[in-house]
N, C-alpha and C positions, 0 to 999 in steps of 0.2 A: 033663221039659222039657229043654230043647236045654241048661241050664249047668248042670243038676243034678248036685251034687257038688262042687260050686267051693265052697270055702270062703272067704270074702269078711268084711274086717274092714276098717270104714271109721272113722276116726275123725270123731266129731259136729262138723259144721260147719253152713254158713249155703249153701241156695242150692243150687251145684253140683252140689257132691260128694254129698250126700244125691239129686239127681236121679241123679246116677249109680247109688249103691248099689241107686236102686228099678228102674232098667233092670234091674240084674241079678239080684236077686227077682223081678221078674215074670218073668224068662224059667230062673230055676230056680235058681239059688244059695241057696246056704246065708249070709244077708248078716247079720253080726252089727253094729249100732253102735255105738262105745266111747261111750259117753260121759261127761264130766265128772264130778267126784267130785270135792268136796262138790256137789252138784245144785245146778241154777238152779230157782226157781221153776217156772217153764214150759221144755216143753220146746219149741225152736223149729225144730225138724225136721219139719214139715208132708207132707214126703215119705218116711214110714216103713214106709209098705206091705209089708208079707211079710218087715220085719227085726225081731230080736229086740234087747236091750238089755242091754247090762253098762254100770254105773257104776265108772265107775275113774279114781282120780287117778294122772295121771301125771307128777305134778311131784316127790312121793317117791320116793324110789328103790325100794321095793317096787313100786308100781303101774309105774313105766317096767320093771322086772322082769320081773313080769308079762306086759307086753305084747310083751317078748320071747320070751317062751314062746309064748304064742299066736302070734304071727307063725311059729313055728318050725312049727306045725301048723298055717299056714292058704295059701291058694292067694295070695290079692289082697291088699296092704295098701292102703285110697286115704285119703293124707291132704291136708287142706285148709289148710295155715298156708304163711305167707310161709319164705321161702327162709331158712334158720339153727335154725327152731324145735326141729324133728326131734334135728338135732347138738344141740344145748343138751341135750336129753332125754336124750342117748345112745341117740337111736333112729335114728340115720342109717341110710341105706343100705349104706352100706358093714358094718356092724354086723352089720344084720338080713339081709344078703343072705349074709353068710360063713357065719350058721348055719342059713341055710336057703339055698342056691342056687336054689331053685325058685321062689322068692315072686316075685310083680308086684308093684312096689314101685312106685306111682299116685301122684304130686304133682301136687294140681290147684291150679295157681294162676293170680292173673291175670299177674303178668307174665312168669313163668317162674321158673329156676331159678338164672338166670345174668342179666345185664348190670347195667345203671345203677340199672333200678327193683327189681331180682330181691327188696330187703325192705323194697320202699314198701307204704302203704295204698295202696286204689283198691276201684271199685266198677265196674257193670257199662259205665257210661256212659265211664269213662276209659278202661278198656280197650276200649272200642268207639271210641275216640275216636284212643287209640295204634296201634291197625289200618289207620288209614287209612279204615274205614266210613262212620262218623257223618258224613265229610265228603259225604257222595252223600245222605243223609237228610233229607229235609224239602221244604217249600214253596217256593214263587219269593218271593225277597226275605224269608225267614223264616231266624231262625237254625239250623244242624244241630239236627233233632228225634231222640232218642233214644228207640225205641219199648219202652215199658217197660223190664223189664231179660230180655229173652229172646234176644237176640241175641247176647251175650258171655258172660254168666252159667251160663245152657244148651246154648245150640244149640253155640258154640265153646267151653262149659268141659264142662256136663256127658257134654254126646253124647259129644263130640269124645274125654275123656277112659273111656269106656265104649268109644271103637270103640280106642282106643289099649291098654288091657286085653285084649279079644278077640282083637285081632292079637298079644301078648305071648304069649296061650294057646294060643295057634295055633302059633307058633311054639315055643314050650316042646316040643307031642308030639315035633318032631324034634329039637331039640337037648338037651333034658332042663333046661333052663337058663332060671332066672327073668331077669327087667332091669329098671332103672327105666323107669318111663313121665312121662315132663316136658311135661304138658298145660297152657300157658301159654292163659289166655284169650285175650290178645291175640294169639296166633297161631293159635290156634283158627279162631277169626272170620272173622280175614282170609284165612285155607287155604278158609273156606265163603265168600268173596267173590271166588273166583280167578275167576269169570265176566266179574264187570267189571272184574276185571283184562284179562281173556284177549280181552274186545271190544272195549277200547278202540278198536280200530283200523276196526268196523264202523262205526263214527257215531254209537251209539247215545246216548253221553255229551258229545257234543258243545258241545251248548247247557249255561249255566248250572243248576245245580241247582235242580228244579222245572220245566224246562220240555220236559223229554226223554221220549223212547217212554215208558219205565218208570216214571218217578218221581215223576209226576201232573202233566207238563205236558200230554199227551193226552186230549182227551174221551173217546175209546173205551176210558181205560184209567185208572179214576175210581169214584169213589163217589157218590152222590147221594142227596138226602133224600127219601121220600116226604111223600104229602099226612098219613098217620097220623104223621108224626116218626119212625119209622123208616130204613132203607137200603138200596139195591141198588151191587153191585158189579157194575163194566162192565169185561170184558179184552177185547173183541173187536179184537184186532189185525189178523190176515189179513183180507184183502180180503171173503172168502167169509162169514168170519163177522160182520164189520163191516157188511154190505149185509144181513143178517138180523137185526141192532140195529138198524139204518134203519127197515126194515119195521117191527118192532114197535112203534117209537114213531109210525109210523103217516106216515113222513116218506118222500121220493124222492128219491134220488142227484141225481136231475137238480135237484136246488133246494139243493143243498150244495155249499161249495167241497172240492176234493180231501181225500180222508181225511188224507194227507201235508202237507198245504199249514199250516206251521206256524203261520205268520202270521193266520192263521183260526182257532188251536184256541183260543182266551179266547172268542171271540163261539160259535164251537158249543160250548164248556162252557157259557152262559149259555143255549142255546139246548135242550140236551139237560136243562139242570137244570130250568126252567120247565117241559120236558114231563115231566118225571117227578115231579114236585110237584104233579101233577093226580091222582094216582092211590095208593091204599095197596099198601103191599109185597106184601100178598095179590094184589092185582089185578094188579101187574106178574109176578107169580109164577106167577099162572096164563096172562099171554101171554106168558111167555120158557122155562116147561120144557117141555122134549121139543124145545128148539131148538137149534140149533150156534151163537145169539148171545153165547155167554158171557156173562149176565146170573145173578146170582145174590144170594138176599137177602145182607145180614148180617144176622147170628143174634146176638141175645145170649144171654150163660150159660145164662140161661130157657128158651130157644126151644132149643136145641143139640139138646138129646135126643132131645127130640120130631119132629123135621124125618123125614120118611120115611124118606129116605135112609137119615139115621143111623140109623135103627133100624129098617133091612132089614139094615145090616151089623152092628147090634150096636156102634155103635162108643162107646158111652158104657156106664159101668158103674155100679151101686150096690152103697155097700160095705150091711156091716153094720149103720151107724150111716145108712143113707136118704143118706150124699154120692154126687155123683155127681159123675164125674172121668171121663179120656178113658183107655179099653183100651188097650196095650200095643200097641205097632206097630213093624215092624212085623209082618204075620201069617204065621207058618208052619205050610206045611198037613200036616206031618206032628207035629212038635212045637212047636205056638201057645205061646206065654205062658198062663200062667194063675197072673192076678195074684189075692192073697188078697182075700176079703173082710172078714176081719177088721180091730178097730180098729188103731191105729196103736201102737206097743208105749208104757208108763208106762218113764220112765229107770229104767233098774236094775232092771224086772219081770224080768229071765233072767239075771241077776249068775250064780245059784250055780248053774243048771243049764248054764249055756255053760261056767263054768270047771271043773265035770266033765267035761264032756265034751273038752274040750281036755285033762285027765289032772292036773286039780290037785286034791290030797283033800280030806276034809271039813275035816281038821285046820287044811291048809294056808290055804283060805277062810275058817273059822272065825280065824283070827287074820291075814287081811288085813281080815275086817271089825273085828274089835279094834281093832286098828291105825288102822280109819277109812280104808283104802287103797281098800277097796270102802263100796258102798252097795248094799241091796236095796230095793226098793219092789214091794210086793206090792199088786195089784188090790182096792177095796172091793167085797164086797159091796154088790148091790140088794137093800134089805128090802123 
């Protein structure tokens, strides 16, 4: 696979940086996860796919030792704490970079590294909110809606911080020379909102929030319920494609005010929602594909896999354990991803076999778990 060989050592966090470390197992690294020592009950890494597990405390000074040493033999370090934690450890960058020049040294946080908030709490919806985003989010006369936590959490923490790695990698063949990577969610985000930065000035955001092209003041650019409780999604914007949504709802230009004509579009949402509450998602489904109306179910979880589409392309997978989750994307045709299907690793199931192979002896293991610096957890048997 296209990263095979990268050595990648993430410490266990919440969220992000775990989607990060699975982008780069699926597409070939070698992704170790530190994690905590003494262990939590559960472990809350959901996103463990194709990485392996060392338990290690790093509040003693052995265990932050330790993770010295490994950093010296590893490609990636990504960690996920507010700005100061690292130095506290003795695990700064400046540290870990003098004895290893070559590491990518990945801080993913939300506000960054640096300013006012660099070692506040926050969560996805704050830092969606310090971007500037959440402000363009939601319905007419409704407060900013925050959609899940996908927008700041992943798309600007974890992606963001996986594409700022690869560029580090990239650059490393020519210059031989590791660098920090400083993936602030909230600049994340708002770097994936430069659009409606960059359009202001077409009209697109003109009118109040809610009632513009994009944001669901438009009927042609809308959700709506069928007669089963179900939904179809409408984007037909261009002219072309919006006069083949006409058609299929069985309706004629000539009996409608202009697509454009704003002041119209509450009474055609009213008038679009009644016709499609007549009919189940199946039944709009078989008169909108193979059409250029941009009409398309939504699917829930259930329904995802199944859809043809998706599975002419394969795009949903089953691991081991019967979950299904979305394939690796995205596809390269000479070297695709090929994400594991095994289970998601138990903390500290690969303690002692990862710190061989980073070059620490039995001895040396055997008395950091004395010590209680590591933990092993070995898989049960099925009887």
């Amino acid at each position: 696979m296209a990263l095979s060989g990268v050595r990648v050592l993430e410490l266990a966090g919440l969220a992000p940086a775990p989607l990060c470390g699975m982008i780069l197992a699926d597409f070939g690294a070698w992704v170790v996860r530190v994690d905590r020592a003494p262990r939590s009950a559960v472990a809350t890494d959901v996103q463990g796919r194709g990485k392996r597990s060392l338990a290690l405390n790093l509040k003693r000074p052995p265990g932050a030792a330790a993770l010295r040493r490994l950093c010296c033999g590893a490609d990636v370090l990504i960690e996920p704490f507010r700005h100061g934690v690292m130095e506290e450890l003795g695990l700064g960058p400046e540290i870990l970079l003098q004895e290893n020049p070559r590491l990518i040294y990945a801080r993913l946080s939300g506000f960054g590294q640096t300013g006012k908030y660099a070692r506040s709490a926050g969560h996805d919806i704050n830092y969606l909110a310090l971007s500037g985003v959440l402000s363009k989010l939601g319905r007419k006369n409704e407060n900013p809606y925050a959609p899940i936590n996908l927008l700041a959490d992943f798309a600007g923490g974890g992606v963001m911080c996986a594409l700022g790695i690869i560029t580090a990698l990239y650059e490393r063949t020519k210059s031989g020379k590791g660098q920090i990577v400083d993936a602030s969610m909230v600049e994340g985000v708002a770097y994936l909102s430069s659009f409606l930065w960059k359009s202001q000035n077409l009209g697109l955001w003109n009118r109040p929030r809610g009632e513009n092209l994009l944001d669901g003041g438009a009927p042609f650019y809308e959700t709506y319920k069928t007669s089963d409780g179900k939904y179809m999604a409408v984007g037909a914007i261009e002219p072309q494609f919006y006069e083949q949504l006409i058609n299929g709802l069985g309706l004629g230009s000539h009996e409608l005010p202009s697509q454009l004509s704003f002041s119209d579009w509450p009474e055609m949402k009213k008038k679009f929602a009644s016709i499609f509450a007549q009919k189940t998602q199946a039944e709009w489904c078989s008169i909108f594909d193979g059409t250029d109306a941009c009409v398309t179910p939504v699917l829930s979880f259930d329904d995802v896999a199944s859809h043809q589409h998706n599975k002419q392309r394969s795009s949903f997978i089953r691991n081991d354990q019967e979950e299904i989750s979305p394939r690796p994307a995205p596809v390269l045709s000479r070297t695709p991803a090929v994400p594991s299907f095994k289970r998601d690793p138990f903390i500290g199931e690969h303690t002692e076999e990862i710190l061989l192979e980073y070059g620490f002896t039995k001895q040396e293991i055997d008395k950091l778990y004395s010590d209680k610096v590591i933990e092993f957890s070995k898989p049960k048997a099925n009887l």
